[in-house]
C-alpha positions as CSV (number, residue, x, y, z in Angstrom):
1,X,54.1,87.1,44.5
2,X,50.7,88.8,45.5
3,X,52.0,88.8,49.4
4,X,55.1,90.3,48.4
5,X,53.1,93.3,46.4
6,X,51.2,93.3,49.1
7,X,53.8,93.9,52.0
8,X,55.3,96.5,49.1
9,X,52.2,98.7,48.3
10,X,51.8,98.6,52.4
11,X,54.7,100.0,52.8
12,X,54.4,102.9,50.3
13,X,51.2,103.5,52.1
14,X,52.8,104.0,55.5
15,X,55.3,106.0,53.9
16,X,52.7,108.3,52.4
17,X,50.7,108.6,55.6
18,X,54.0,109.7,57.2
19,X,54.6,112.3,54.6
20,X,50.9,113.6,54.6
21,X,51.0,113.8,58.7
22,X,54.8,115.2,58.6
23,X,55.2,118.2,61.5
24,X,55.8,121.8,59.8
25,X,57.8,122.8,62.5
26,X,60.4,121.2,64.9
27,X,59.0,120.6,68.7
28,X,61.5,119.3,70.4
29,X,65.1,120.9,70.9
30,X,67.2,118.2,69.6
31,X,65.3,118.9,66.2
32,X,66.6,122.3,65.8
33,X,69.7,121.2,66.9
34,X,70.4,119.2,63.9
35,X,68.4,121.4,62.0
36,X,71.6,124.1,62.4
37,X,74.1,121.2,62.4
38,X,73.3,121.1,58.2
39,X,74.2,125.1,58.7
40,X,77.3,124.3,60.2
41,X,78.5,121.1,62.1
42,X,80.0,122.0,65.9
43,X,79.2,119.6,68.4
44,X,80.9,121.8,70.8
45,X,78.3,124.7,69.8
46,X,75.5,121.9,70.1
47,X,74.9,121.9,66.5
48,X,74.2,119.2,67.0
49,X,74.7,117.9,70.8
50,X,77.2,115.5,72.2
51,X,78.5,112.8,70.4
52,X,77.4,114.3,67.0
53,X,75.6,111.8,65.4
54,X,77.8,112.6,62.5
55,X,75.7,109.4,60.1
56,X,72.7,110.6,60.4
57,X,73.8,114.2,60.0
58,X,75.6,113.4,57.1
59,X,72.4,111.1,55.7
60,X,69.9,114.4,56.2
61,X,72.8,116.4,53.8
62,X,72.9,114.1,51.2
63,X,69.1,114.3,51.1
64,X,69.1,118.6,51.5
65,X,69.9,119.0,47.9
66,X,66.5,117.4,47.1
67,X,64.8,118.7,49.3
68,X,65.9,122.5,50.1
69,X,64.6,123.2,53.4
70,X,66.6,121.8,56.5
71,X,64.1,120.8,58.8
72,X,62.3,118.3,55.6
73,X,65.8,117.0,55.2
74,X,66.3,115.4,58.8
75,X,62.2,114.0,58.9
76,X,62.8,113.0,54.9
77,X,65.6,110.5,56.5
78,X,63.5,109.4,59.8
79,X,60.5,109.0,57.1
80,X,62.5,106.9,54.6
81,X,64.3,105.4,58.0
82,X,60.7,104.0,59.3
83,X,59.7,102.2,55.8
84,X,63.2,100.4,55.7
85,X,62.7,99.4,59.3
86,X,59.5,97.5,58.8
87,X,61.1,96.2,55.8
88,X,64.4,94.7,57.7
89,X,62.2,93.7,60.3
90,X,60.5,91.3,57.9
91,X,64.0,90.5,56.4
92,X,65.2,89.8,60.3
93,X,62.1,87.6,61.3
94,X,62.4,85.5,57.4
95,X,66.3,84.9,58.5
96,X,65.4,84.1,62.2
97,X,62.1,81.9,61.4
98,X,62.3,80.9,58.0
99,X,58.3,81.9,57.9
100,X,57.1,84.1,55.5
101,X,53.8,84.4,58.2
102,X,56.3,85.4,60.7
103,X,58.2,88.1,58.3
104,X,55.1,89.4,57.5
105,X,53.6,89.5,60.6
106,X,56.6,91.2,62.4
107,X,56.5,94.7,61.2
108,X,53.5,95.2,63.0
109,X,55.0,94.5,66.1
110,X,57.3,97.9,65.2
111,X,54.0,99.1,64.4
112,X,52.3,98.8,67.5
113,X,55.3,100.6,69.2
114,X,54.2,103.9,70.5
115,X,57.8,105.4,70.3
116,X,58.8,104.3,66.8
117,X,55.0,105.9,65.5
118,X,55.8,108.9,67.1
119,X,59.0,109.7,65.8
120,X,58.6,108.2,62.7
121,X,58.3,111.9,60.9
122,X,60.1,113.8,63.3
123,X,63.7,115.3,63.0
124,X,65.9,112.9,65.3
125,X,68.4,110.1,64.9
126,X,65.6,107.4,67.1
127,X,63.9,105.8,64.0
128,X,66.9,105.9,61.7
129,X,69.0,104.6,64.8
130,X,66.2,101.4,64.4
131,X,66.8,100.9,61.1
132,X,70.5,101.6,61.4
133,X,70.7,98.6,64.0
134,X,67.9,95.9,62.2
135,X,70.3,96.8,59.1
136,X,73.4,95.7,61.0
137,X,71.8,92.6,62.9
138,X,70.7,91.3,59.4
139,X,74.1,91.6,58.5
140,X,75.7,89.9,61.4
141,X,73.4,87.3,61.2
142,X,73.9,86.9,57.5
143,X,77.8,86.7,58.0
144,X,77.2,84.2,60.4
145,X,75.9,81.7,57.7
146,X,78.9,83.0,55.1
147,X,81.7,84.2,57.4
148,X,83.4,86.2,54.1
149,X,80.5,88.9,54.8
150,X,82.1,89.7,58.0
151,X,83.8,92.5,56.8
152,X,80.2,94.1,55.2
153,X,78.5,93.2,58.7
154,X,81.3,95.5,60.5
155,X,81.0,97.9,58.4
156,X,77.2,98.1,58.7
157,X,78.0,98.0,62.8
158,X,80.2,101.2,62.4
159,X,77.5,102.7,60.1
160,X,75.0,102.0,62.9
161,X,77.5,103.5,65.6
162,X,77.5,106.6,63.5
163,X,74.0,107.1,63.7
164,X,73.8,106.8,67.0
165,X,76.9,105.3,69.5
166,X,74.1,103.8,71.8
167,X,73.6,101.1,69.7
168,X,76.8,99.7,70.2
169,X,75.6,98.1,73.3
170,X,72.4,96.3,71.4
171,X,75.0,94.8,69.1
172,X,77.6,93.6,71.2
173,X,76.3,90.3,71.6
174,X,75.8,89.5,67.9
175,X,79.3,90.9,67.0
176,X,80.4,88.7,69.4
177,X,78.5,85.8,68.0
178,X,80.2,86.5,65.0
179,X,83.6,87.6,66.6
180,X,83.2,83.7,68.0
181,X,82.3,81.8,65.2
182,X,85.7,83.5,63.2
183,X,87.8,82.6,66.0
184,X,86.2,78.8,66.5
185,X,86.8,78.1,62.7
186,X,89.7,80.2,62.6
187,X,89.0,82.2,59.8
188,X,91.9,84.8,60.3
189,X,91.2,86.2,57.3
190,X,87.9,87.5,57.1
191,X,87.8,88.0,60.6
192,X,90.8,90.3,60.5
193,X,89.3,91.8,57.1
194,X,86.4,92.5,59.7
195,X,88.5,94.5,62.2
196,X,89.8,96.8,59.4
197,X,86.7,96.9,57.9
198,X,84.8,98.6,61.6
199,X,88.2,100.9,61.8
200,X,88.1,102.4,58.5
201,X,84.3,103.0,58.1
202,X,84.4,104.5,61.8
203,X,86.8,106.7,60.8
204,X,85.3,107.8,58.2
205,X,82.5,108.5,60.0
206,X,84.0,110.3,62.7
207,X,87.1,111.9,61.7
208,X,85.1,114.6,59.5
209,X,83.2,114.9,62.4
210,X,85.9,115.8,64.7
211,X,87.7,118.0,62.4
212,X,84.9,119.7,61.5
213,X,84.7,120.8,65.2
214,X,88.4,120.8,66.0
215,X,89.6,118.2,67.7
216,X,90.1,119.7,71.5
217,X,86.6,121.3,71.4
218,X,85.4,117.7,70.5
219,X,86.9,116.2,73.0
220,X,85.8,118.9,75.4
221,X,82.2,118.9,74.1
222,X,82.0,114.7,74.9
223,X,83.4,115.9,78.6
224,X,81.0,117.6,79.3
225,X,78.0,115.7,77.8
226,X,79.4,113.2,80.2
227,X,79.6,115.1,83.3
């Protein structure tokens, strides 16, 4: 009980620390391009760029309201993004090891990473993309154990895509895990629960996204992020 007040109060601690040491103004481009995607969303205007990010966009809105000032609202979510990492880290290394040592010696391995201090407080989709992915491998590894969560671990998969599409590739292997273990028992029906599951939250990720741009100039904008 003591540990576990512990790992809590040290986690309110990092979060304060991240609050007190919180930029006052964007430095880096990408900021203040989600900084006038809360204006007005248009990927094809680079507000913000290519693919859109529309989660984490959509995250830093919810939390404008509160907050009043667009540049607060995106760190607010990287802040409140960081804490909840270290925290599903722990909740990753418990599932994985079964040792409370190892859970609560694991965050400071995300602790020691340059990159994820860094960005921590700052504007950009990096740290809540890390939280977005430890949430969705907790998931997947959870709804390996009970194969009716399948369709909450796809959904927390599309969530994660939302935030940032790049993380599809760190997940593949776990979906597939899971995608494996519903064939090999043949659990049609959560698996195919999990299929609708990834379509609908993606779309309801996406879709506002694209309309909000207009579908053409979306497509257009991903063009040319590619090329």
């Amino acid at each position: 009980m003591r540990g576990r007040l512990a790992f809590v109060l040290a986690l309110l601690a990092f979060g304060a620390v991240l609050v007190a040491l919180r930029p006052v103004t964007p430095f880096e481009l990408d900021e203040v391009l989600f900084v006038r995607s809360l204006e007005r969303y248009d990927v094809h205007a680079h507000a913000p760029h290519a693919p859109g990010y529309p989660a984490f966009v959509g995250a830093a809105h919810a939390v404008l309201p509160l907050v009043r000032d667009r540049v607060v609202a995106t760190q607010a979510v990287a802040m409140l993004s960081a804490v909840a990492a270290l925290l599903l880290t722990a909740l990753v290394a418990l599932r994985l090891s079964g040792d409370g040592r190892a859970a609560a010696l694991a965050p400071l391995l995300l602790l020691a990473t340059p990159a994820f201090l860094f960005y921590a407080n700052v504007g950009l989709s990096d740290v809540p993309g890390a939280a977005a992915a430890l949430g969705a491998l907790l998931a997947l590894l959870a709804a390996r154990e009970r194969l009716a969560l399948a369709p909450a671990a796809a959904a927390a998969v599309a969530v994660a895509a939302g935030v940032r599409p790049q993380l599809l590739v760190l997940l593949l292997l776990p979906a597939a895990a899971l995608a494996w273990r519903l064939v090999a028992s043949r659990s049609w029906r959560p698996a195919v629960a999990a299929a609708a599951s990834f379509i609908v939250v993606s779309c309801a990720v996406w879709v506002p996204a694209v309309l909000a741009t207009g579908p053409a100039r979306f497509v257009e904008a991903i063009r040319n992020q590619a090329g």
